[in-house]
Backbone bond lengths (Angstrom), bond angles and torsions (degrees), N, CA, C in turn:
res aa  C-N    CA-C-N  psi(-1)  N-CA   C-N-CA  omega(-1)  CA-C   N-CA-C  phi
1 X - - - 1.463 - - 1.516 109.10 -
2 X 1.205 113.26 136.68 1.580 101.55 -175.95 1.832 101.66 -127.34
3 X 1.416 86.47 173.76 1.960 86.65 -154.31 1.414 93.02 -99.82
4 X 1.428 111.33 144.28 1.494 138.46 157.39 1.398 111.96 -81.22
5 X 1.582 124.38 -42.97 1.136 117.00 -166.65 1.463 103.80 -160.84
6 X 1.654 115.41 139.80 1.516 104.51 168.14 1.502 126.19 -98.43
7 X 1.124 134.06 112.27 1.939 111.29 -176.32 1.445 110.60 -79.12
8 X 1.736 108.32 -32.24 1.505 94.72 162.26 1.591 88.36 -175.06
9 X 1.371 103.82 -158.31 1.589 119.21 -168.64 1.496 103.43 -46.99
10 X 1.370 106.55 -45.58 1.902 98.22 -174.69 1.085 118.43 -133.95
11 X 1.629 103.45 44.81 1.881 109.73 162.46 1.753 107.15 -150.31
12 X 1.331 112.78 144.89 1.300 98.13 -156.89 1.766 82.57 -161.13
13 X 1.435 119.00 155.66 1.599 135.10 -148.02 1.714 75.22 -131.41
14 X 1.404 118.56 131.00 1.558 132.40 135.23 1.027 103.07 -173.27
15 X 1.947 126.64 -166.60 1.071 129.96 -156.75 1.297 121.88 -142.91
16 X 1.528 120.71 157.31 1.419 121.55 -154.45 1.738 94.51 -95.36
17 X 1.477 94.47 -175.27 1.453 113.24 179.31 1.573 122.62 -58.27
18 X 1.799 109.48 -15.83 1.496 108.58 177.30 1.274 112.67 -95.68
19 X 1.867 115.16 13.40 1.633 118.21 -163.92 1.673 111.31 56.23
20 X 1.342 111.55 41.60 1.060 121.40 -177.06 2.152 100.27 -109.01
21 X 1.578 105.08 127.82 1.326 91.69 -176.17 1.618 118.56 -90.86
22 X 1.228 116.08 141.83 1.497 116.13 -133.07 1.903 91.78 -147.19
23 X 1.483 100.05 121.56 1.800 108.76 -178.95 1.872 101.49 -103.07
24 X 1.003 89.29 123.67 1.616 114.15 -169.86 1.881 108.76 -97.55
25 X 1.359 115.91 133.62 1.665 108.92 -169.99 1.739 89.23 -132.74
26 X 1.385 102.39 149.69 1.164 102.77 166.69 2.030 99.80 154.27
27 X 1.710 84.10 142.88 1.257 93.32 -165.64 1.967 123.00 -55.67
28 X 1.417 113.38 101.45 1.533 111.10 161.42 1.758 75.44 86.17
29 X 1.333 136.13 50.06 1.458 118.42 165.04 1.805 109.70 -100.76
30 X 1.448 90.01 -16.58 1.982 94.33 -176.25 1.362 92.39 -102.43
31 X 1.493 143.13 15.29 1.307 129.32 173.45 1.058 108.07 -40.93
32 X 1.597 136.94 145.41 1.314 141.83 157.55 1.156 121.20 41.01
33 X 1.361 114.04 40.82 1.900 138.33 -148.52 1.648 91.98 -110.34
34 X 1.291 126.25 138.85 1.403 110.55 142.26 1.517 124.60 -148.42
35 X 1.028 152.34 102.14 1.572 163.96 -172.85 1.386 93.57 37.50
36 X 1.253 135.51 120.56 1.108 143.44 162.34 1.684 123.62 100.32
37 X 1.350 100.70 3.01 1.149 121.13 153.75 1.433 121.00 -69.26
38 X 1.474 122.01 156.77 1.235 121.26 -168.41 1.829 108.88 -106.66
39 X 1.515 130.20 130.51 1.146 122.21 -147.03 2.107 97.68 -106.23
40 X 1.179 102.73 112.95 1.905 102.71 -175.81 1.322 87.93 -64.94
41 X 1.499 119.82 113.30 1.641 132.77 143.94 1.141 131.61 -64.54
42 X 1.002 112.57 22.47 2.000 128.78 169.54 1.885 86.33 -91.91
43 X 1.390 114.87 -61.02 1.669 107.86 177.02 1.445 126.16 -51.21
44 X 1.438 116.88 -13.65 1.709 111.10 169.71 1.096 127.12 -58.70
45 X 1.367 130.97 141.01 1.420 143.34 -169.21 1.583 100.36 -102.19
46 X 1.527 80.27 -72.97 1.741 109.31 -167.78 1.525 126.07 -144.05
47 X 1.473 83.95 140.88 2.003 89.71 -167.80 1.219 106.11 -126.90
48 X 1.523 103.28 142.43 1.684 118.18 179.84 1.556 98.41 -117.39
49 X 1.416 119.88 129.38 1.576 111.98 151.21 1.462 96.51 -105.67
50 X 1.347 78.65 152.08 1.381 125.55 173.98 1.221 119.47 -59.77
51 X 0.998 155.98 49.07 1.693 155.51 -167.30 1.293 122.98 -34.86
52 X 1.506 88.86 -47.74 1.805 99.03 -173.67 1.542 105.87 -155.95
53 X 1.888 113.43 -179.83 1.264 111.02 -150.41 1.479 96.39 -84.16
54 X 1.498 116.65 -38.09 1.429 92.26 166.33 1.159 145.82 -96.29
55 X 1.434 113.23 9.77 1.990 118.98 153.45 1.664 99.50 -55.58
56 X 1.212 121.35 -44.93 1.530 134.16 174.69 1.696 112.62 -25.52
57 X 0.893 89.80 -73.26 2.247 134.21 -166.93 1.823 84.96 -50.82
58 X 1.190 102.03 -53.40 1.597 93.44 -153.56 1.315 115.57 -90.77
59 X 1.864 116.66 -34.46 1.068 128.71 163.74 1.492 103.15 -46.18
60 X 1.244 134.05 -62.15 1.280 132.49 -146.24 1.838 103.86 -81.23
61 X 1.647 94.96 -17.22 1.555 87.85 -179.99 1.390 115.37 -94.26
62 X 1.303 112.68 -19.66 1.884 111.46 162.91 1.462 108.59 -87.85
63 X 1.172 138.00 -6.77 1.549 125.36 154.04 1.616 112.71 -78.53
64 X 0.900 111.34 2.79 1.693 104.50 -171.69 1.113 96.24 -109.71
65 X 1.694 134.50 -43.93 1.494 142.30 175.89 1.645 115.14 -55.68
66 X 1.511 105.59 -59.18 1.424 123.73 -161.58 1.703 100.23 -64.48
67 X 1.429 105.21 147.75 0.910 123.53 -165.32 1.652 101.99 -88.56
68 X 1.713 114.44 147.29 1.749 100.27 -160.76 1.644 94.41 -88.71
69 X 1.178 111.53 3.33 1.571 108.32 166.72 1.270 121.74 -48.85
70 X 1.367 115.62 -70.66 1.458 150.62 -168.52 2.166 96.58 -74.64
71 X 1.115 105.63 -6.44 1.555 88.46 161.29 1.207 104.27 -110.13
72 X 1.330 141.93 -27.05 1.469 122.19 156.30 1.589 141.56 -77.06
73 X 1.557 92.92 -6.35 1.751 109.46 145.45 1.618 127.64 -49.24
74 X 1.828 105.51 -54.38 1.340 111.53 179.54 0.973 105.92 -79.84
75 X 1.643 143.07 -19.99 1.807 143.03 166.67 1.194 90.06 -49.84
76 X 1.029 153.34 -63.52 1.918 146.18 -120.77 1.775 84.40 -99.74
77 X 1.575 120.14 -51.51 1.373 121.56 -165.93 1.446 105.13 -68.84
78 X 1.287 121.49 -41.07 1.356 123.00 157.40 1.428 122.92 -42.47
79 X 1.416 107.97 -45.13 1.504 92.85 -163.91 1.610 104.74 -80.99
80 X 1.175 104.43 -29.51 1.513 102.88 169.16 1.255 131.70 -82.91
81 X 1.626 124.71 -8.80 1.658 102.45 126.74 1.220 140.77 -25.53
82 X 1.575 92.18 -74.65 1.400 110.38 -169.16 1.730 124.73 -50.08
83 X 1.679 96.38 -2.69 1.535 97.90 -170.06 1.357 94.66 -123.84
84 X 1.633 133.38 26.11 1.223 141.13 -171.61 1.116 93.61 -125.38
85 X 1.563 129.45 -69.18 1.288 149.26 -159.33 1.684 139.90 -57.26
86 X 1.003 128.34 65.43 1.866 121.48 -152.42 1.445 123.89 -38.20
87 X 1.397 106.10 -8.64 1.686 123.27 174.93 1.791 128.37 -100.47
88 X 1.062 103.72 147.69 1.447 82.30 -174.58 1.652 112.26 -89.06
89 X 1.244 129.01 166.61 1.382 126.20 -175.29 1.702 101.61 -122.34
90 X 1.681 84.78 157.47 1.788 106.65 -155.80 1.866 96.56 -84.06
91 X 1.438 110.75 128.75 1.882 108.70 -147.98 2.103 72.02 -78.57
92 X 1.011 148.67 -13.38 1.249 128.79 -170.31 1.637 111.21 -77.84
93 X 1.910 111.54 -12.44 1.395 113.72 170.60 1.732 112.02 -72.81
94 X 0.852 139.83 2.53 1.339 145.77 156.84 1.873 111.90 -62.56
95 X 1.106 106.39 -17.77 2.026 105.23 -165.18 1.825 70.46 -113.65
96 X 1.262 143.94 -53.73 1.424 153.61 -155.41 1.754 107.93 -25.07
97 X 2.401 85.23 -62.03 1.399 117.16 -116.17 2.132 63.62 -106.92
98 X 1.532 136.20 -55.25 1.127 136.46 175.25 1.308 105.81 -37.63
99 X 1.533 128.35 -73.99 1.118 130.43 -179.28 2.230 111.79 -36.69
100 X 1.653 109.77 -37.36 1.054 111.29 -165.06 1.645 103.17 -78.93
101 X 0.978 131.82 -39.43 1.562 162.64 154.15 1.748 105.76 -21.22
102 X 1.343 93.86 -73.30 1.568 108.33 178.83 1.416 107.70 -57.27
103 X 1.000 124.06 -41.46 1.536 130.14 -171.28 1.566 100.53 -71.12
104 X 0.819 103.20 -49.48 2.291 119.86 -163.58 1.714 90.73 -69.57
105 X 1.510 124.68 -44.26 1.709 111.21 167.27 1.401 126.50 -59.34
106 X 1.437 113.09 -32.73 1.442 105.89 -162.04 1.219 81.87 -84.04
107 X 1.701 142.31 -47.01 1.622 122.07 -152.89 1.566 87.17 -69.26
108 X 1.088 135.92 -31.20 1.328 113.20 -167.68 1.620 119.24 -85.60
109 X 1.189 104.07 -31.67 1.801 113.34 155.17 1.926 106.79 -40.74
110 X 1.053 120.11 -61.48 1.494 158.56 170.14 1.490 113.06 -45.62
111 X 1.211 120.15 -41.16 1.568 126.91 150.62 1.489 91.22 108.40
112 X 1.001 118.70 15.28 1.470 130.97 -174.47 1.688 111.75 -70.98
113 X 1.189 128.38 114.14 1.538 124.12 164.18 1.469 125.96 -124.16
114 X 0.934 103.77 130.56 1.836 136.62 175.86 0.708 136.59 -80.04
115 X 1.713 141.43 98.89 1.310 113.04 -170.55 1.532 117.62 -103.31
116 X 1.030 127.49 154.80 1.364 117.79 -173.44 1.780 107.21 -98.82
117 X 1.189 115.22 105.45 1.644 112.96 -174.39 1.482 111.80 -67.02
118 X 1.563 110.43 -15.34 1.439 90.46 -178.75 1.571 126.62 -104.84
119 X 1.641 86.85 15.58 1.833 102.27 173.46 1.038 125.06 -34.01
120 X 1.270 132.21 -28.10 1.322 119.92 -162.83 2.024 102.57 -100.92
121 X 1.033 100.00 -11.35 1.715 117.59 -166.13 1.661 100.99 -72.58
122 X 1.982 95.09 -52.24 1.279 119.48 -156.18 1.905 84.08 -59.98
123 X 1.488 119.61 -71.08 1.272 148.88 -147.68 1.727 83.15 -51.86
124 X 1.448 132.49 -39.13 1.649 124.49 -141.99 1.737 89.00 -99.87
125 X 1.025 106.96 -45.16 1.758 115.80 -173.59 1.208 129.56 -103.54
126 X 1.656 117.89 -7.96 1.248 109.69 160.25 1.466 119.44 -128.29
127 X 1.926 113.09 59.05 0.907 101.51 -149.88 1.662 134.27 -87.49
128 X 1.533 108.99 16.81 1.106 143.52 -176.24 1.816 108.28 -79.99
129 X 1.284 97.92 -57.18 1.612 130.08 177.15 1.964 92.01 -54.63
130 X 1.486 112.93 -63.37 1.327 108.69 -154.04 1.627 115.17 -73.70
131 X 1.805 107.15 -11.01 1.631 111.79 168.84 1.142 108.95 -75.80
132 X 1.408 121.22 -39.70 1.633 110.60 -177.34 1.560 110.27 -67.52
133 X 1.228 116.71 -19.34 1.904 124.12 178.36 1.343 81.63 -59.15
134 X 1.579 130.48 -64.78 1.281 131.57 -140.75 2.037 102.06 -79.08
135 X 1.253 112.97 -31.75 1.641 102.68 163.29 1.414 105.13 -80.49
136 X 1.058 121.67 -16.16 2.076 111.08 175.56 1.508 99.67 -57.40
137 X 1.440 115.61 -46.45 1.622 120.83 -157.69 1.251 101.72 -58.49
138 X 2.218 112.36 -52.29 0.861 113.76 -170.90 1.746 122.05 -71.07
139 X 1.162 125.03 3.23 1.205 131.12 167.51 1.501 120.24 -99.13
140 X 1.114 111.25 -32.23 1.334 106.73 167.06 1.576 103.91 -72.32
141 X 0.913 123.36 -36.90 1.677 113.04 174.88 1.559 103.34 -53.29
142 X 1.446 117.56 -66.07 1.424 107.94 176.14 1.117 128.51 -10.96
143 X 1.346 113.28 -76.48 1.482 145.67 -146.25 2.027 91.51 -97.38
144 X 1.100 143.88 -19.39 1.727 139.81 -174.67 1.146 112.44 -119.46
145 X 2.070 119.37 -18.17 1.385 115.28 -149.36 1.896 125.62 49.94
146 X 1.273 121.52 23.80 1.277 129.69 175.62 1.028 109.40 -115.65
147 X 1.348 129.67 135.45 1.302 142.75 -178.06 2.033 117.81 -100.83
148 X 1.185 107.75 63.38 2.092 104.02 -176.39 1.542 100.13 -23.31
149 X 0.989 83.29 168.18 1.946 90.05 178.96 1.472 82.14 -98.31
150 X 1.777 104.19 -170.39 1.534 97.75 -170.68 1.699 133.10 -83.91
151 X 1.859 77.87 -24.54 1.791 97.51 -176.54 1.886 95.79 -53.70
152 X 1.113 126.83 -27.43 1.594 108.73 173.18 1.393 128.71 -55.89
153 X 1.299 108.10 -20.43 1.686 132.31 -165.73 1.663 90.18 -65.95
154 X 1.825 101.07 -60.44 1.575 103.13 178.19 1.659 123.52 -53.60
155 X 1.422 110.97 -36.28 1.247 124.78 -165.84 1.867 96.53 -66.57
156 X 1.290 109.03 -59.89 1.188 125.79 156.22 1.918 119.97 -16.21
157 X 1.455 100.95 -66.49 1.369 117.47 174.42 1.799 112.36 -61.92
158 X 1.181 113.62 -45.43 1.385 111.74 168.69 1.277 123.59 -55.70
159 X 1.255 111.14 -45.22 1.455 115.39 177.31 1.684 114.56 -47.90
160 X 1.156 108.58 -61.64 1.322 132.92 164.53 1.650 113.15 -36.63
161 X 1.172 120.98 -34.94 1.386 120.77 -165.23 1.449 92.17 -97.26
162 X 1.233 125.60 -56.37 1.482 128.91 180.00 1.892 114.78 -51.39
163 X 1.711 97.79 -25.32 1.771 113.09 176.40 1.739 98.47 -58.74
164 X 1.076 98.95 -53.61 1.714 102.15 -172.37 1.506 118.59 -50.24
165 X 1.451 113.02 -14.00 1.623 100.99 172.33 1.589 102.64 -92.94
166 X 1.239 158.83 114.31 1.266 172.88 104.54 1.288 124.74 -32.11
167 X 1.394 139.09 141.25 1.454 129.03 -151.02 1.493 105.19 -67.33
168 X 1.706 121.38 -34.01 0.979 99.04 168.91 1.852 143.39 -101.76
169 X 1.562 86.92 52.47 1.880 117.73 177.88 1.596 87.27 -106.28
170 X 1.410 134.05 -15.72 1.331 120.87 -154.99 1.350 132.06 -26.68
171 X 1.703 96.26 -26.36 1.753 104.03 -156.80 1.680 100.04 -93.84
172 X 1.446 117.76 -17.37 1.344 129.77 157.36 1.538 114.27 -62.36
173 X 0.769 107.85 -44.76 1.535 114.29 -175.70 1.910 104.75 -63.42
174 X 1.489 95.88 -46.43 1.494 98.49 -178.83 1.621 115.57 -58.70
175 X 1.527 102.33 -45.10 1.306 118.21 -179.25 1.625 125.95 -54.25
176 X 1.571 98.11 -32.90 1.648 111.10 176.87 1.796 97.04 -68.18
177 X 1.192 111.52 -40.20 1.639 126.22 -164.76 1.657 89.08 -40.18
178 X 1.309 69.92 -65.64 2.311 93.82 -157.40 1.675 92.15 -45.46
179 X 1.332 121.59 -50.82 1.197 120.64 -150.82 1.970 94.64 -70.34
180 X 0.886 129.35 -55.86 1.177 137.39 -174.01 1.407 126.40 -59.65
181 X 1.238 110.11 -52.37 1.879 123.68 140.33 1.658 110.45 -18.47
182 X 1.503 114.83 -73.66 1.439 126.06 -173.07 1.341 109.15 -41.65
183 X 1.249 93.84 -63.76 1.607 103.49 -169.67 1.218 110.27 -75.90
184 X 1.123 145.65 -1.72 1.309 155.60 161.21 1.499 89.46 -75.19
185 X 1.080 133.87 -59.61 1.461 139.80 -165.55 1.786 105.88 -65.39
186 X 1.013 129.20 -20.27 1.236 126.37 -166.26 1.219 109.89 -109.72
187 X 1.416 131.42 -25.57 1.623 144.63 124.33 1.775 107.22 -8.11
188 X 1.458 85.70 -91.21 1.931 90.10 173.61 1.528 120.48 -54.75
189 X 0.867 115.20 -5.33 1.821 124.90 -179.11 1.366 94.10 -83.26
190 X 1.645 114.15 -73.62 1.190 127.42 -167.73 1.886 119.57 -56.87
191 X 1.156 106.33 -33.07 1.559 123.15 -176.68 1.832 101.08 -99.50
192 X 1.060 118.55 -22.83 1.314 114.42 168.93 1.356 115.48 63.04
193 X 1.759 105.72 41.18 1.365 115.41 -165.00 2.086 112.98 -152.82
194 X 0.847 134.02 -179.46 1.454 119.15 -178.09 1.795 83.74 -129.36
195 X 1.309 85.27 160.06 1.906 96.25 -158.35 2.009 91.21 -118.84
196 X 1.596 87.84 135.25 1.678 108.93 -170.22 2.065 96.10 -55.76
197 X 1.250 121.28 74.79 1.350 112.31 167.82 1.427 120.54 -46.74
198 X 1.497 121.52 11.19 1.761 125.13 -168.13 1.439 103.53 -109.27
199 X 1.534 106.99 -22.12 1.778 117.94 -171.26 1.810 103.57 -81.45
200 X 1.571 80.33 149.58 1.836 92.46 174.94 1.582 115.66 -65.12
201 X 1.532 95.23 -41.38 1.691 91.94 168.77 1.392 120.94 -66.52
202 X 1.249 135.60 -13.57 1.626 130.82 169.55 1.957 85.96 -79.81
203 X 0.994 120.51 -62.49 1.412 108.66 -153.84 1.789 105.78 -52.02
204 X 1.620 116.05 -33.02 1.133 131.37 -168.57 1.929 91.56 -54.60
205 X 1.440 104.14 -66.54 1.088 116.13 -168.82 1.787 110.02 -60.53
206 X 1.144 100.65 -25.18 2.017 96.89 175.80 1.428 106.65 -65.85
207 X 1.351 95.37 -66.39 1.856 84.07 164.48 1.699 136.93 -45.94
208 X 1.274 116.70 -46.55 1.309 106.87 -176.09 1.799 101.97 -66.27
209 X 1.565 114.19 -32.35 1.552 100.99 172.25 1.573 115.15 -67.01
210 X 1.584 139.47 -4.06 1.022 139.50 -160.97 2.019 90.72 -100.38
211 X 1.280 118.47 -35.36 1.416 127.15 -162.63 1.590 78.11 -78.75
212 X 1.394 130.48 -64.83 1.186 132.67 -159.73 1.758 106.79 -51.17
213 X 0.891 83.46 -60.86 1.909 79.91 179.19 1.871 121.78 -65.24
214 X 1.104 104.22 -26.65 1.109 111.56 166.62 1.630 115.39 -74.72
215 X 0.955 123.86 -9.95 1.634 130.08 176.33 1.305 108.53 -89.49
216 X 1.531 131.49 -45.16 1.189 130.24 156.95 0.938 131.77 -64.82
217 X 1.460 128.72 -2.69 1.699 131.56 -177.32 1.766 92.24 -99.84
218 X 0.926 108.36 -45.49 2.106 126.41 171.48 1.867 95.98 -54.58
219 X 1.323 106.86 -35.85 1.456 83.26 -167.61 1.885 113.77 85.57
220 X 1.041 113.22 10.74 1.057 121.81 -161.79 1.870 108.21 -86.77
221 X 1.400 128.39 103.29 1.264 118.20 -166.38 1.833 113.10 -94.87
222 X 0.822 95.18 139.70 1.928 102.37 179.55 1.674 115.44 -94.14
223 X 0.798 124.25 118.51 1.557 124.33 -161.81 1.856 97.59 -84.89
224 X 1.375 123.78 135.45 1.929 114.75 177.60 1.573 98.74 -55.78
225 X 0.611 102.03 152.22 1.626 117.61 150.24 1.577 122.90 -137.48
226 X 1.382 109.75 -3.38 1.426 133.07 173.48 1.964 102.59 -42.10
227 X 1.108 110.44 162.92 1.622 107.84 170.79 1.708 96.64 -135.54
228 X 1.153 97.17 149.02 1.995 118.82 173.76 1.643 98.31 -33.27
229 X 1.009 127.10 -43.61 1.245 125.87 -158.20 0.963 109.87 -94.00
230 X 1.550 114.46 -55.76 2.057 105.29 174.56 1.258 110.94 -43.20
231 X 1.675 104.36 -53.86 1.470 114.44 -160.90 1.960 110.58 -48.66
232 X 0.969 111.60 -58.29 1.615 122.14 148.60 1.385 130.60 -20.29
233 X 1.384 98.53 -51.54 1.754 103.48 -164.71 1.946 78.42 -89.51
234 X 1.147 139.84 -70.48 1.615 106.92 177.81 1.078 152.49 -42.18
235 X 1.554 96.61 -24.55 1.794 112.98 172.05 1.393 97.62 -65.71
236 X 1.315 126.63 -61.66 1.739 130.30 178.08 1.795 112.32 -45.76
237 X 1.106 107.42 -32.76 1.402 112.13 -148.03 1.693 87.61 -80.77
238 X 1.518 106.95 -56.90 1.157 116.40 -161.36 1.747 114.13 -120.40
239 X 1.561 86.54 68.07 1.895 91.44 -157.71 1.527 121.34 -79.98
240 X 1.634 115.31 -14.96 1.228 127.93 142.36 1.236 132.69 -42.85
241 X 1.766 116.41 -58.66 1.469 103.09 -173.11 1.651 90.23 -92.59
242 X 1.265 145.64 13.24 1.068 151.58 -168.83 1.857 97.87 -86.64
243 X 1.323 96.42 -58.19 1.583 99.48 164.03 1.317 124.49 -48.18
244 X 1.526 117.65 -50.90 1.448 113.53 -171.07 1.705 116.66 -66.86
245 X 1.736 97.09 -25.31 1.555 103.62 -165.67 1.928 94.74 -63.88
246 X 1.389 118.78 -49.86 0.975 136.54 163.59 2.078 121.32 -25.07
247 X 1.289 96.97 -47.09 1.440 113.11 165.42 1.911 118.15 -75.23
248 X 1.062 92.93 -35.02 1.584 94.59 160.81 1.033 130.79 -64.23
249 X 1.697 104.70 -45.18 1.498 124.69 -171.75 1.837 89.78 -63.31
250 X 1.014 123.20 -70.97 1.310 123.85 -177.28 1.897 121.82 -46.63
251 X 1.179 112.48 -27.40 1.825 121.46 156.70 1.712 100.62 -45.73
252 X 1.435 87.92 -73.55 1.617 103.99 -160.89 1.525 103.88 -59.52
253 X 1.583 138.80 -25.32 1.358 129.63 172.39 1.579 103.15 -63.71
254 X 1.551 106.86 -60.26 1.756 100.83 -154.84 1.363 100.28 -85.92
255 X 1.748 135.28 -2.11 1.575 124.61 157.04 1.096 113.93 -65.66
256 X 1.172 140.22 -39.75 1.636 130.24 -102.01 1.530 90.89 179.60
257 X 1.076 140.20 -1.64 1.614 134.75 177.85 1.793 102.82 45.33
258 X 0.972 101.84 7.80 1.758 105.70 164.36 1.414 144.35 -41.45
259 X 0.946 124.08 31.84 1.780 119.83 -173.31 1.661 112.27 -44.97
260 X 1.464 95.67 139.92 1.587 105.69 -178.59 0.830 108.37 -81.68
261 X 1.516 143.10 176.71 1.765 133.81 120.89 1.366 107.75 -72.79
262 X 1.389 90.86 160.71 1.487 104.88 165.35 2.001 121.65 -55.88
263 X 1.517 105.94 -46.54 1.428 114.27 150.24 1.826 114.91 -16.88
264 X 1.675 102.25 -66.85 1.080 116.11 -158.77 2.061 102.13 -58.11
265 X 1.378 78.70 -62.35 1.876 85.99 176.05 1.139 126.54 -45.53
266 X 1.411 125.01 -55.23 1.972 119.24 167.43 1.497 92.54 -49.91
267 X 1.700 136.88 -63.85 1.394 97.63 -171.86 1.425 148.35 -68.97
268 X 1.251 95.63 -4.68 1.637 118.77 166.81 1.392 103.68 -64.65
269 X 1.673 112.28 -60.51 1.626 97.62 -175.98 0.924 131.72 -89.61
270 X 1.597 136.84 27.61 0.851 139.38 156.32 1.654 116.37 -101.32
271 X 1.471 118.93 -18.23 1.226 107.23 169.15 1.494 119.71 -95.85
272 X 1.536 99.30 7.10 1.597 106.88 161.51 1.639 110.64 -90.67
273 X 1.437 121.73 -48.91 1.504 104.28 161.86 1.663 109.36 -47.41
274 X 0.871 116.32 -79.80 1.663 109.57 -168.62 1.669 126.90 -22.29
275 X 1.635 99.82 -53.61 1.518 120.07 160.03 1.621 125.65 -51.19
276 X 1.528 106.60 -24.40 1.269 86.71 -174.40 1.877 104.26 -137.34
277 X 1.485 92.46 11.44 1.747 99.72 175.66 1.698 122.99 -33.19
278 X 1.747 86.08 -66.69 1.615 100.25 -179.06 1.620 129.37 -44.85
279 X 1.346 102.31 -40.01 1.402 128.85 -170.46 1.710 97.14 -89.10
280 X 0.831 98.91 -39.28 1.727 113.58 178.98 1.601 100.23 -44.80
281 X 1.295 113.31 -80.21 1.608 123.89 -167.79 1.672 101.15 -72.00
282 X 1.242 141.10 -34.58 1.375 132.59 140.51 1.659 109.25 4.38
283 X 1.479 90.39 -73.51 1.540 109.59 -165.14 1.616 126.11 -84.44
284 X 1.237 85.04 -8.65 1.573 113.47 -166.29 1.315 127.32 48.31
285 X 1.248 115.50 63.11 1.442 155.16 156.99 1.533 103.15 -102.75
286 X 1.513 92.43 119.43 1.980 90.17 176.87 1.756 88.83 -148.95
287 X 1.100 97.72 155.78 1.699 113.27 165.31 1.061 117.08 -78.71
């Protein structure tokens, strides 16, 4: 294989046997390498093709920026996923999780802080995903002397969860679609209204339906921890979207042989009040 381009000691741009252009990783393989040099493929790690001109454009412009530190930061965090994790991860979350990395130092160089709103979601349901966030931190501290605050740990964990769909999960991926669509659809059925897709609370709520469907395709079960009484004082509180969560719950039984927890339902209805509050009293529909 011979090189088009070097980004540094162990990433390097050339192309495979279909003239397809193809980014090659691997430890010390572009050492003292330069375009037209020939690349020893015993040193490959990991390969990205290139699909198109702008997967091209962008790949090549965060390998040329990013510092070669911070790609052998996410190698080590990677590899220790991968030996935590029961799923396999998509090899294009490696450029994802660097790109996410690089960004999360400078705001913090920068004095910049973030909060991650869905911390507490990430921390309860993916909680496998959110320890390895928490050894990412501690390795990037290693290796930068910077300490992320914690909401990165989650940010971290998302990445990771979103790694697990890979082109060939596709039909999972489709399946979360359908599932999330519906219930999005039965929201507007039930509220008899179309929901602000521009607001943080719809986006809040796209995601927690994206974790949700993805937990049932995983097989992944949530134990209640709810009590008689909370569970109560929300059904009362919020007896509107309390109903709709209820109408879901019933989709997801007779589609999908799905049973919720109770867990699952307060968070359904509360990110259906939230989602549809504003628009709610608009119309004068309130909980």
């Amino acid at each position: 294989m011979e090189i088009k381009k070097v980004f540094n000691n162990n990433v390097a741009l050339t192309s495979n046997e279909s003239n397809q252009e193809v980014v090659v990783m691997g430890k010390g393989l572009a050492f003292q390498k330069k375009p037209g040099d020939t690349i020893d493929t015993d040193k490959i790690e990991k390969t990205f093709i290139l699909q198109d001109k702008e997967t091209s454009e962008k790949l090549n412009q965060l390998l040329s920026g990013v510092s070669e530190k911070y790609l052998g930061i996410v190698s080590e965090i990677l590899d220790y996923a991968k030996s935590k994790l029961p799923y396999s991860l998509n090899e294009f979350l490696y450029i994802a999780l660097t790109d996410h990395i690089d960004y999360a130092i400078t705001r913090h160089r920068e004095g910049i802080s973030l909060k991650n709103t869905l911390s507490y979601e990430i921390r309860k349901y993916y909680k496998a995903e959110y320890q390895i966030g928490l050894e990412a931190l501690d390795l990037i501290e290693q290796h930068t002397g910077i300490r992320l605050e914690e909401d990165e740990a989650a940010s971290i964990a998302l990445h990771l969860v979103n790694g697990g769909f890979s082109e060939e999960n596709m039909t999972n991926a489709i399946q979360v679609t359908e599932i999330v669509n519906n219930i999005i659809n039965i929201v507007k059925y039930h509220y008899q209204m179309e929901l602000d897709d521009t607001s943080i609370n719809y986006e809040r709520f796209l995601t927690h339906l994206r974790f949700f469907a993805i937990r049932y395709i995983r097989q992944e079960k949530i134990e209640d921890t709810v009590d008689d009484f909370f569970y109560e004082q929300i059904k009362q509180k919020y007896h509107i979207a309390f109903d709709c969560a209820k109408k879901i719950e019933i989709y997801l039984r007779e589609t999908f042989n799905w049973n919720i927890s109770r867990d699952e339902e307060i968070y359904l209805t509360v990110h259906i009040s939230r989602v549809t509050r504003r628009q709610a009293n608009v119309d004068k529909i309130r909980d």
